[in-house]
C-alpha positions, 0 to 999 in steps of 0.5 A, a space after each residue: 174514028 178520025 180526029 184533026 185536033 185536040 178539041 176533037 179528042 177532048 169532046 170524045 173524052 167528056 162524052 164518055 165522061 158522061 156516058 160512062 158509070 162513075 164506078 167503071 175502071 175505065 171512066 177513073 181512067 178517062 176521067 184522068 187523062 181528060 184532065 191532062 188532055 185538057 192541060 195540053 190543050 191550054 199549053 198548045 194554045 198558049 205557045 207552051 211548047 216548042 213545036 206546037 204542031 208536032 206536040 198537038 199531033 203527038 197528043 192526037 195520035 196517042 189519044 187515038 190509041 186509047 179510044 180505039 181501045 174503047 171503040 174495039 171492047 165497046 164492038 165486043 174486038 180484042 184489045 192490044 195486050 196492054 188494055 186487056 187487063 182494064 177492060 176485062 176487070 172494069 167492073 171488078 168489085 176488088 179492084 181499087 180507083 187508084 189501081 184502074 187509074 194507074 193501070 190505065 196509065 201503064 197500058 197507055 205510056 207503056 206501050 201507046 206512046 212508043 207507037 204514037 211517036 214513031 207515028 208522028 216522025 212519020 207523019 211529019 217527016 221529022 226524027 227523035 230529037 225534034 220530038 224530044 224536047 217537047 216529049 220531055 214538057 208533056 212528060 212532066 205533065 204526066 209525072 204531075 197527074 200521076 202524083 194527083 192520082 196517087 195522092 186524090 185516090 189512096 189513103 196517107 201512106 204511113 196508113 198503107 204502109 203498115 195495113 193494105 197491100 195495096 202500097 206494095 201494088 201501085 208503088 213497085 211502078 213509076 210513071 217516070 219509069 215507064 216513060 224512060 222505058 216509052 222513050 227507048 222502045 220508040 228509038 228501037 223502033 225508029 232505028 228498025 222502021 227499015 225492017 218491018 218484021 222486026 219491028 212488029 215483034 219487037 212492037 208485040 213483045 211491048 205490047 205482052 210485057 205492058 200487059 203483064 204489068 198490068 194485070 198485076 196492077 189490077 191484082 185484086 184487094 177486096 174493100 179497103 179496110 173499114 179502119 181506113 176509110 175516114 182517112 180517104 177523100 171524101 169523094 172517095 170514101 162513098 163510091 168507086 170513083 176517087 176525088 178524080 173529076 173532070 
């Protein structure tokens, strides 16, 4: 799979927006980060960024991650470490829209951007900091999905606070966190690119530790409480997919 541009990778995402079950983990997944991708998109277009060249590379090699992660589990291969967890539980019938959502986006801030950095200075013969102020523009963009996430798919949190462990999954991780942490392993595999071997275990133990927390954002909960289920989107409230749309 090759893709030259933002609008080759949004016609992916919308075909599998359209092709895969509403209810599956990935599609909440995708159907999220359709939405980002799309933003993205207007922003390049309308000179949003300070290198719009870089930043519209960036954003295809780090959708590229994601999609070769959808291409490998639909040929039946083994995903990288991070993606396992949502893959393998997609259909899980205890698992909530908001946990696959989030889970897909630790798999991919987590360990995808690090590499889709590295890839880009590469690609484009630059260095860290060029990237940086444009990194830091997409950033905010992500720190807004996810606060749509949060709010579209659980109920209030005073709600959750006192009746479902799912407040304690999904708030012990941070998209800001995660990005802060993205950002200094791709420095570190920057700084050793000259040291290949190094590099990839260093690539690996990433890739493991996303996973992890992963597996825990996925941790199943069974159905949310029928006390709390008016308080949920309507959207929400009736099927597996949240308020979460493209």
């Amino acid at each position: 799979m090759r893709m030259t541009g933002i609008g080759a990778v949004l016609e992916r995402m919308r075909r599998l927006d359209a092709t895969l079950p509403p209810g599956d983990g990935v599609a909440v997944f995708n159907r999220v980060y359709l939405r980002v991708t799309e933003e993205i998109g207007r922003r390049a277009a309308g000179g949003g960024f300070r290198d719009v060249r870089a930043a519209t590379e960036l954003d295809v090699r780090f959708a590229r991650r994601y999609l070769d992660a959808v291409d490998r589990a639909a040929c039946g291969l083994r995903q990288p470490a991070c993606w396992r967890p949502l893959f393998q539980l997609r259909g899980h019938p205890a698992v909530r829209p908001v946990q696959f959502a989030l889970a897909g986006i630790n798999a991919h801030i987590g360990h995808d951007l690090a590499l889709a950095l590295v890839d880009t200075c590469r690609a484009l013969g630059t260095g860290p900091r060029a990237l940086q102020p444009d990194f830091e523009r997409i950033g905010e963009l992500l720190v807004a999905m996810e606060e749509r996430v949060r709010e579209e798919l659980m109920p209030g949190p005073d709600l959750l606070d006192v009746a479902d462990p799912l407040t304690h999954v999904v708030g012990s991780w941070t998209l800001e966190a995660a990005r802060n942490a993205a950002w200094t392993a791709f420095r570190t595999l920057w700084a050793v690119r000259g040291l290949p071997e190094v590099a990839e275990e260093f690539a690996v133990r990433v890739d493991t530790g996303v996973g992890l927390v992963g597996r825990y954002l996925l941790t199943p909960l069974g159905p949310l409480p029928a006390a709390l289920r008016p308080y949920l989107p309507a959207q929400s409230s009736g099927s597996s997919t949240g308020a979460i749309s493209s």
